[in-house]
NUGUDO-707178 format. One record per residue (C-alpha): residue in three letters; z, y, x. Coordinates in Angstrom, 1 decimal. Layout:
# residues N
   r      w      v      u
 ALA      Z      Y      X
...
END
This chain:
# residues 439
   r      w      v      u
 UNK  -11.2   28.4   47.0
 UNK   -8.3   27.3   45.1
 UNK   -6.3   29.3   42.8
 UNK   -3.1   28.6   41.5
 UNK   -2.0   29.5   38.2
 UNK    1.6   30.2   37.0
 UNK    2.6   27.9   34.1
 UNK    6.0   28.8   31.5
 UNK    9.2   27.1   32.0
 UNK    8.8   23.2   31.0
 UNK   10.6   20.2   30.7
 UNK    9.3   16.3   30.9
 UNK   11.2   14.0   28.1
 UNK   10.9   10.6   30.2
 UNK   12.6    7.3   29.9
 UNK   12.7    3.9   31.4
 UNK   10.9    2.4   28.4
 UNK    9.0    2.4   25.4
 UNK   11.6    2.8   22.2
 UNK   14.2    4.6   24.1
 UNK   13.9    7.4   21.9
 UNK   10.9    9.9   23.5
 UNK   10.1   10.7   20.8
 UNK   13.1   11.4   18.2
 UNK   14.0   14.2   20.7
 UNK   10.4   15.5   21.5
 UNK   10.1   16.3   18.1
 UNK   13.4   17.4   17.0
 UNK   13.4   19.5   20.2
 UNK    9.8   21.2   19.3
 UNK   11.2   22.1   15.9
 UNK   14.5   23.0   17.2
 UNK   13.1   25.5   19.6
 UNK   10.5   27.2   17.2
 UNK   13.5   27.8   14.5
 UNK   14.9   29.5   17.6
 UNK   12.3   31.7   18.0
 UNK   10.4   30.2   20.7
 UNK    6.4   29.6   21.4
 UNK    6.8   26.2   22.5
 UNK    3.8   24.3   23.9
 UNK    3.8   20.4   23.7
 UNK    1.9   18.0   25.7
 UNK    1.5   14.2   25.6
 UNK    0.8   12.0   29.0
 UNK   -1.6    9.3   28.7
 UNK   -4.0    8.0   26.5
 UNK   -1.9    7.9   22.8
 UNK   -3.6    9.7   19.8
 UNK   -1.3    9.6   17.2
 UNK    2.1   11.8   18.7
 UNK   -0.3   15.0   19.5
 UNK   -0.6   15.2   15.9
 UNK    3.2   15.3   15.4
 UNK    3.6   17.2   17.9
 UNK    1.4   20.3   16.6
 UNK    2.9   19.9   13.3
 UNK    6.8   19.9   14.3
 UNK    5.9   23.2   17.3
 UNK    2.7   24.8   15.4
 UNK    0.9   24.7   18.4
 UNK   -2.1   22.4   19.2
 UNK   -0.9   19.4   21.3
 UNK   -3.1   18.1   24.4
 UNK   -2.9   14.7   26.3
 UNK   -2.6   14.4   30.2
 UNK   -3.6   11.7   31.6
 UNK   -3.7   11.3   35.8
 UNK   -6.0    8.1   35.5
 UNK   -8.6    9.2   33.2
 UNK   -8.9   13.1   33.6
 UNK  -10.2   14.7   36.6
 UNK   -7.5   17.0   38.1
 UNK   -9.5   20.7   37.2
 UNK   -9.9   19.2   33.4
 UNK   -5.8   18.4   33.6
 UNK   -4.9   21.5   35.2
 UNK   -7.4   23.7   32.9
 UNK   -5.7   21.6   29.8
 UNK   -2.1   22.9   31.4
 UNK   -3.1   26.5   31.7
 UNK   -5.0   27.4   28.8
 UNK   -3.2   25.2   26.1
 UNK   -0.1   27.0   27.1
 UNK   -1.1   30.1   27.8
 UNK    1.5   33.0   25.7
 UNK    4.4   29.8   25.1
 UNK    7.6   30.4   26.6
 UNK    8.5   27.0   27.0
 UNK    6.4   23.4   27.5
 UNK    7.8   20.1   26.2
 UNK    5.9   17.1   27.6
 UNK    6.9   13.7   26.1
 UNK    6.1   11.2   28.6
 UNK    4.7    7.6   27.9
 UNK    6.2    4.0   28.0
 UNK    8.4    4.3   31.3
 UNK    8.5    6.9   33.4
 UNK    7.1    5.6   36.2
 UNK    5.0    2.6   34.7
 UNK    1.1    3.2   35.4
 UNK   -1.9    0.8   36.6
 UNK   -2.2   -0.4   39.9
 UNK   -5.0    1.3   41.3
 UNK   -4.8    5.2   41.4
 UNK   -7.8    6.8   38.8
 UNK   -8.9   10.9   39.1
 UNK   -5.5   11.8   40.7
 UNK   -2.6    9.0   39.7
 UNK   -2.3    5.9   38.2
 UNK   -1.6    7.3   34.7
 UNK    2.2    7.1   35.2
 UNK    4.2   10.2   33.4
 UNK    5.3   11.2   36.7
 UNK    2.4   12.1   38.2
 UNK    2.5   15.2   35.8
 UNK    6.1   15.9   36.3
 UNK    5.0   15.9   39.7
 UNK    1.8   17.9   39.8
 UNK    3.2   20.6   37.3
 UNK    6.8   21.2   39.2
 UNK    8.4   20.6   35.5
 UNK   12.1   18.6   36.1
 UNK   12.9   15.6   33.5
 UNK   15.1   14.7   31.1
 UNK   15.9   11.3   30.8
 UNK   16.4    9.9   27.5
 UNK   18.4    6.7   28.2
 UNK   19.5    4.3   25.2
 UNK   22.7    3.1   26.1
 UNK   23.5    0.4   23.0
 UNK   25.0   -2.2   24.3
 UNK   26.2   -0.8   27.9
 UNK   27.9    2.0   29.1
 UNK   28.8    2.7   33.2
 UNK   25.8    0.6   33.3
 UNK   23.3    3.3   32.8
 UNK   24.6    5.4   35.4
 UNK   23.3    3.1   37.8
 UNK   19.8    3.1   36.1
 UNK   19.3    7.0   35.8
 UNK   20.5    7.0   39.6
 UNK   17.3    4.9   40.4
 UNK   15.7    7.7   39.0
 UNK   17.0   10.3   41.3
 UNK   14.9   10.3   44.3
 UNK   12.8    7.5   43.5
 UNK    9.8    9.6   43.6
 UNK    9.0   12.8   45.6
 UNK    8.5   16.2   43.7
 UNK   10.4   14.7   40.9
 UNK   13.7   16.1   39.5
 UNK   16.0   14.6   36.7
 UNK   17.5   17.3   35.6
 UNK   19.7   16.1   32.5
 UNK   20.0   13.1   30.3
 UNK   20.5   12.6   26.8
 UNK   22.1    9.6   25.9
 UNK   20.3    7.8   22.7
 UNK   22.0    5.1   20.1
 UNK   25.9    6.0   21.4
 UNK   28.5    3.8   19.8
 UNK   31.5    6.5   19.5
 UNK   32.9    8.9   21.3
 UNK   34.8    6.8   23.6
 UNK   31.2    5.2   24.5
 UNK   29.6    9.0   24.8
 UNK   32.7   10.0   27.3
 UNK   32.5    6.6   29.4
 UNK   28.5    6.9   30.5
 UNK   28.9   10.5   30.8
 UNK   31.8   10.3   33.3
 UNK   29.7    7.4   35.0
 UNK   26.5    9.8   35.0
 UNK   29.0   13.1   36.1
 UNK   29.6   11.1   39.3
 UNK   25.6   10.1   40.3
 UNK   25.0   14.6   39.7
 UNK   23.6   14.4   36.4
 UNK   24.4   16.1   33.3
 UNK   24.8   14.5   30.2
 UNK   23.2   17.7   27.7
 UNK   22.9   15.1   24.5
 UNK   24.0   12.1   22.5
 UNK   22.3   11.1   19.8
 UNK   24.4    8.4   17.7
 UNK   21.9    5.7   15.7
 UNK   20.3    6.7   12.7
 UNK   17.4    4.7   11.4
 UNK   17.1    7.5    8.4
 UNK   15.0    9.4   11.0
 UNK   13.0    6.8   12.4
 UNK    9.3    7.8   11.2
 UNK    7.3    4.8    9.5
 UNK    4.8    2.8   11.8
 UNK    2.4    0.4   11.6
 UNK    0.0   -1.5   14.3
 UNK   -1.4    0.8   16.5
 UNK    2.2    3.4   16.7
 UNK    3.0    5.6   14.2
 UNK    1.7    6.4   10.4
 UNK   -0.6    9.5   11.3
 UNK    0.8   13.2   10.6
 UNK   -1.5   13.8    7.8
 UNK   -0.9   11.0    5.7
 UNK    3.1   12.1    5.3
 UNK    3.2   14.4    2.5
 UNK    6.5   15.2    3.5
 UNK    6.1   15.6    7.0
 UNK    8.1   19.1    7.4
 UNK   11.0   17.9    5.7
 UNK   11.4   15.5    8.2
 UNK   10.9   17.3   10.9
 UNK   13.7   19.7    9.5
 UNK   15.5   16.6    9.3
 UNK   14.8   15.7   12.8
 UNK   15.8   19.8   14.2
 UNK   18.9   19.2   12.4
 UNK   19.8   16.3   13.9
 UNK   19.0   17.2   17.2
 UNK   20.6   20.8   16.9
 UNK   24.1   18.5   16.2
 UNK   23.9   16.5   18.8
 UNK   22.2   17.7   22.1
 UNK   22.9   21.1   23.9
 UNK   20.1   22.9   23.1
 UNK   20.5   26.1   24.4
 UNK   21.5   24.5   28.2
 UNK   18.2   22.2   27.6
 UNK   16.6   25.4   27.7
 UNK   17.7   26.5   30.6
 UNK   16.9   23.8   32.3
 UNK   13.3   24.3   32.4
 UNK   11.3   25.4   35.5
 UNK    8.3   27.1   35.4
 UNK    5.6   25.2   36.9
 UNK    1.9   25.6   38.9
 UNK   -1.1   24.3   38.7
 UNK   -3.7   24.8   41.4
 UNK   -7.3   24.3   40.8
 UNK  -10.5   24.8   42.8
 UNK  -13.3   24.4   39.8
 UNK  -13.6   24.2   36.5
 UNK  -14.2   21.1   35.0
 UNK  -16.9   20.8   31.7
 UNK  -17.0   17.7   29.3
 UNK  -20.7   17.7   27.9
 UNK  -20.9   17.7   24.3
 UNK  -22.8   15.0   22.1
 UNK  -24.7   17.7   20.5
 UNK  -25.3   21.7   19.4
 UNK  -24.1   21.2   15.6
 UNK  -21.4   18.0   15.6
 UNK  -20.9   16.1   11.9
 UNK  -17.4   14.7   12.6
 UNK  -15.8   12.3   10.0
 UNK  -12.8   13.4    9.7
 UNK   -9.7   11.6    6.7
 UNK   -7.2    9.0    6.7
 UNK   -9.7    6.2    7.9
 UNK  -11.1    8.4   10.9
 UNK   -8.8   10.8   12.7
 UNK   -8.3    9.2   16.3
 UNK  -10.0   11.9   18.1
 UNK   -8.8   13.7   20.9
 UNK   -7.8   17.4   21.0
 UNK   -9.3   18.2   24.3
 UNK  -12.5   16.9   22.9
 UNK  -12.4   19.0   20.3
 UNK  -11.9   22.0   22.0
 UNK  -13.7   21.4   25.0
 UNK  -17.2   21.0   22.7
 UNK  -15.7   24.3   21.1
 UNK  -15.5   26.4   24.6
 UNK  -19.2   25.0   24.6
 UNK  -20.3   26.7   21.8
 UNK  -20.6   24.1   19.4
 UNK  -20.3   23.8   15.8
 UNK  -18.2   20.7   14.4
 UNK  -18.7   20.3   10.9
 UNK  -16.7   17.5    9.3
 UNK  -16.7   15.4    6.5
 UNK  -15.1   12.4    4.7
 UNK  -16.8    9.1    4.2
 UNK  -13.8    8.0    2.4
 UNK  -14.9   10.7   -0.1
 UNK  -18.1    9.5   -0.1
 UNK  -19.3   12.6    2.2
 UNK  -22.7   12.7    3.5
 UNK  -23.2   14.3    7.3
 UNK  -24.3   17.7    7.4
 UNK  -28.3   17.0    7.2
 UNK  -28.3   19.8    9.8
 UNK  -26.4   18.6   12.2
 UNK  -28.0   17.6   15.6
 UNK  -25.4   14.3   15.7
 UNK  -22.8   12.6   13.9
 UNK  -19.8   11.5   15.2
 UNK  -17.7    8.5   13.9
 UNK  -13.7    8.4   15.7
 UNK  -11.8    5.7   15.4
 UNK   -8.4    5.8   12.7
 UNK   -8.3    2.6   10.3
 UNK  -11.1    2.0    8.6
 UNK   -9.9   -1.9    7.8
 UNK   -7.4    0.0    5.8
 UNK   -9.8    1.3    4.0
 UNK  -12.6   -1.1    3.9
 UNK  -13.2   -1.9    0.3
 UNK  -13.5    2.1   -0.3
 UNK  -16.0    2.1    2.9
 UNK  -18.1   -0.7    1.4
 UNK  -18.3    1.0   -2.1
 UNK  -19.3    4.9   -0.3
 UNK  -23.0    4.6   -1.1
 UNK  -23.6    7.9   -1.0
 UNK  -22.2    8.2    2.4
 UNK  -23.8    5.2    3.9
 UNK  -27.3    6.0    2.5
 UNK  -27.4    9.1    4.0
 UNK  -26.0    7.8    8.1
 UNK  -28.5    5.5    7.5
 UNK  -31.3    8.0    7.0
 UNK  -29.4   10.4    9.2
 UNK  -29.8    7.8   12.0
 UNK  -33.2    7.6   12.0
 UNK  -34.2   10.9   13.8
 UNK  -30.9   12.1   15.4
 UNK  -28.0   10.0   17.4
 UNK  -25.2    8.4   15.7
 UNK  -22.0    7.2   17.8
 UNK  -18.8    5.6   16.5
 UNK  -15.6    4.6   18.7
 UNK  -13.1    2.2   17.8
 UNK  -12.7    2.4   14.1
 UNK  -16.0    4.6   13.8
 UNK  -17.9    1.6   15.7
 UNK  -16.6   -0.8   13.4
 UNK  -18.0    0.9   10.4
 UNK  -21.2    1.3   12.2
 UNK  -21.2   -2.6   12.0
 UNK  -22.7   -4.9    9.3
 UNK  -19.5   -6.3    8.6
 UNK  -16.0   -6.0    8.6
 UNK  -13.1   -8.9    7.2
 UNK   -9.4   -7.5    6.5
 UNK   -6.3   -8.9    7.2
 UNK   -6.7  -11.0    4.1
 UNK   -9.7  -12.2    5.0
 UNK  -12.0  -10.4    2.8
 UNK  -15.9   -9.5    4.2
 UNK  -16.6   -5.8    3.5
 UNK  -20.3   -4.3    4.1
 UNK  -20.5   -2.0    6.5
 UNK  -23.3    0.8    7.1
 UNK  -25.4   -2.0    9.0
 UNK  -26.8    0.3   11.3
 UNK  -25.6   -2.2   14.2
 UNK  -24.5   -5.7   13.8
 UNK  -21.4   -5.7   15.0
 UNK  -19.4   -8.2   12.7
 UNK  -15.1   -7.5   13.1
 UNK  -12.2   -9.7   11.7
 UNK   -8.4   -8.4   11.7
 UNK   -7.7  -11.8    9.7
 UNK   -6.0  -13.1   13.0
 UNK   -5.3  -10.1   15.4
 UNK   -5.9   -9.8   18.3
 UNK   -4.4   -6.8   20.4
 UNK   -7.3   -5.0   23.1
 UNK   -5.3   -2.3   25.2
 UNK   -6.0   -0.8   28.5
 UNK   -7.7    1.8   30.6
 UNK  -11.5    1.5   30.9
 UNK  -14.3    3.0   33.3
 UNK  -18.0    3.1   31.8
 UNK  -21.4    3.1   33.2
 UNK  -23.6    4.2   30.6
 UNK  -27.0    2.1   30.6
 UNK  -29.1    4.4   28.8
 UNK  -29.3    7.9   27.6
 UNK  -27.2    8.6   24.5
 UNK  -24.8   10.9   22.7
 UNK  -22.2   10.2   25.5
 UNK  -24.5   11.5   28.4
 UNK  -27.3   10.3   30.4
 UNK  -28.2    7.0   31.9
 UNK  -26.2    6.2   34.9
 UNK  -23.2    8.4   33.9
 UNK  -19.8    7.7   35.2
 UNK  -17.1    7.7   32.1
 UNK  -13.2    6.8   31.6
 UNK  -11.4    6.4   28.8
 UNK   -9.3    3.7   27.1
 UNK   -9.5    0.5   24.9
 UNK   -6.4   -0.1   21.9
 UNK   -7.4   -2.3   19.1
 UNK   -6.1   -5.3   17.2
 UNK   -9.5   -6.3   15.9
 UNK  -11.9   -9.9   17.0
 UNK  -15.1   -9.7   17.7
 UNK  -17.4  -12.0   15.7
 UNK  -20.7  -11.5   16.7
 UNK  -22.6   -8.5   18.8
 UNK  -26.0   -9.1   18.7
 UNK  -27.1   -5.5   19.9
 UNK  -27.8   -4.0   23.4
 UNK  -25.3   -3.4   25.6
 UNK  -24.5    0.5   25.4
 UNK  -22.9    0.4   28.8
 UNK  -21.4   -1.7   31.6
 UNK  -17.6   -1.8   31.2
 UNK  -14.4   -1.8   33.7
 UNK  -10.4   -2.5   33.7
 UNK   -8.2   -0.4   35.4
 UNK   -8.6   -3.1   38.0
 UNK  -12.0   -2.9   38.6
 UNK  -13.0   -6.6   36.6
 UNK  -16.0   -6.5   34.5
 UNK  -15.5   -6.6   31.0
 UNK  -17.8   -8.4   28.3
 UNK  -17.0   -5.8   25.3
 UNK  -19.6   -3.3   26.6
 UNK  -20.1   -1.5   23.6
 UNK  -24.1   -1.5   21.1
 UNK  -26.9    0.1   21.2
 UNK  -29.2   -0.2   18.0
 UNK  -32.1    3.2   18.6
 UNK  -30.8    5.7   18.2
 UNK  -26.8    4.7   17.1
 UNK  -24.3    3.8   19.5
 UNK  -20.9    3.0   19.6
 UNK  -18.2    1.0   21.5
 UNK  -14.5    0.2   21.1
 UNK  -14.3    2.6   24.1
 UNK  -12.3    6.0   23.2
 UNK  -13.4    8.8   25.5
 UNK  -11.7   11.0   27.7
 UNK  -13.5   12.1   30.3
END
């Protein structure tokens, strides 16, 4: 039987492309609508780590990802209900272009942000940056409109305008394609939040995050229609027939959790919660030890090459995985897999000792960028699941491989379907991959 469940009023910030300027009005809209008075629920489509984070910091409520490849439909739609369950709005920032996915479809899409705008009945705004054009990007929002069934545009804000003269021409060109220009946001690199390799500086190393997200409301409150983007949203559906479970790693979870290890994902989190488990965390940075009484400890990725030299010199914290490790599972992803490894070389080339409990050796001395969705197999029993276990997820990494002389934790796919050789390690009991999971 399958039921379907009422969701608050939304709204889907797309765009044609990555740096359009998502993001600048995601968050300045989340703010802008709490200062109002309004439980406002952000979402993020697709596999990125780092803007939940932001999000849950500029609207005060936790942020989940969507993603149609990766997630099964009933863990999507269970995501959609419960995480926005008492909000009187949603705000879903969309990823990369609107309608840019993989090729072959995953759970329920091809990981495009459509495909939620779509499933959830929430209309668009389009976020077009229109530097260095004008009529111009009439003509691309109208290849929006109608492009894709179930999907409405219903307004566009208009990002890096040149003057008023500029704002009044695309606006007159957009009035005559039906679409409402409800914003336009003139350039201001002041407000651009710092990045670095893998997107953004993460939320909790900016000491003065909530001034800048002030900064950003402010901004956005004088120069996009707030009040008529909030009417524009739609309440939305979602219709499931089961319930869908993510097995936790263990009873009692150690999860590293500071600056070098902070890539995990929020439906994780909560799902191992709604299990009943207990996740206890602590910092290796620190020079933390797991909880001894934990039944497993779990490494996320985050930048540990940052961090290396304070890594190498954690004895206490590397002593104690190490013993740790020898009667209950260990599993690191991405970053946490690295410093699972024997070795690790910065970007200027420096060899830092690792915890050695696999021999993984990784260099960022000459980058190499690892990005893409990712279906695993696993080969043996672990902290992930059981042997034979179907998993998706997602690869994004700028570190080489030097050597991998452990067992292969599982066999690994593209989005295509191609075998891939970075199939994660297997050392007894410790495990980890580049592999971040999400379902």
């Amino acid at each position: 039987m399958t039921d379907v469940s009422p969701l608050p009023p939304g709204l889907l910030i797309g765009a044609p492309r990555s740096g359009s300027g998502k993001t600048t009005l995601t968050l300045g809209l989340l703010r802008a609508l709490k200062r109002r008075g309004d439980a406002v629920q952000p979402f993020k489509c697709g596999p990125d780590y780092i803007d939940p984070a932001f999000h849950a910091a500029a609207a005060g409520r936790p942020s989940y990802n969507i993603d149609s490849w990766t997630m099964r439909w009933p863990l999507a739609a269970g995501l959609l209900i419960d995480g926005s369950h008492g909000a009187d709005i949603v705000i879903a920032e969309g990823l990369m272009g609107f309608f840019d996915g993989v090729s072959r479809m995953g759970r329920w899409g091809n990981g495009a942000s459509a495909d939620l705008a779509a499933a959830a009945g929430w209309p668009v705004i389009l976020v077009l940056d229109v530097s260095g054009q004008s009529q111009t990007a009439a003509a691309v929002a109208r290849g929006f409109q109608n492009f894709r069934e179930g999907v409405t545009i219903a307004g566009v804000v208009l990002n890096r305008v040149g003057s008023d003269r500029h704002v009044r021409f695309v606006s007159e060109a957009l009035a005559d394609v039906g679409l409402p220009v409800v914003g336009a946001l003139p350039r201001e690199p002041n407000l651009v939040m710092p990045e670095r390799h893998l997107g953004l500086v993460q939320a909790e190393e900016m000491a003065e995050l909530d001034q800048r997200l002030e900064a950003l409301a402010d901004f956005i409150e004088s120069h996009v229609d707030v009040a008529r983007i909030r009417t524009l949203a739609v309440p939305g559906s979602a219709a499931v027939s089961e319930k869908a479970k993510i097995r936790p790693p263990g009873q009692r979870i150690a999860l590293a959790r500071d600056a070098a290890f902070s890539f995990v994902y929020p439906h994780l989190l909560a799902a191992w919660r709604s299990a009943g488990c207990e996740i206890v965390t602590f910092s290796p940075l620190a020079d933390e030890a797991p909880d001894p009484g934990a039944d497993v400890v779990w490494l996320p990725g985050g930048y540990p090459e940052l961090h290396a030299g304070r890594l190498a010199a954690a004895g206490n914290f590397k002593s104690a995985l190490r013993e740790f490790a020898r009667s209950r599972p260990v599993h690191g992803e991405c970053g946490g897999y690295m410093t699972l490894g024997a070795g690790l070389v910065d970007a200027q080339g420096e060899r830092h000792e690792m915890v050695g409990l696999l021999g993984l050796e990784t260099s960022f001395a000459a980058r190499k960028m690892n990005l893409g969705y990712r279906k695993a197999e696993l080969l043996e029993p672990c902290a992930l699941g059981d042997r034979g276990d179907s998993l998706t997820g997602h690869e994004f990494h700028y570190a080489r491989v030097l050597s991998s002389p452990d067992d292969a934790l599982f066999k690994l796919q593209d989005s295509d379907g191609r075998s891939l050789d970075q199939s994660g390690s297997r050392r007894n009991l410790t495990t980890g991959a580049f592999f971040h999971l999400i379902d």
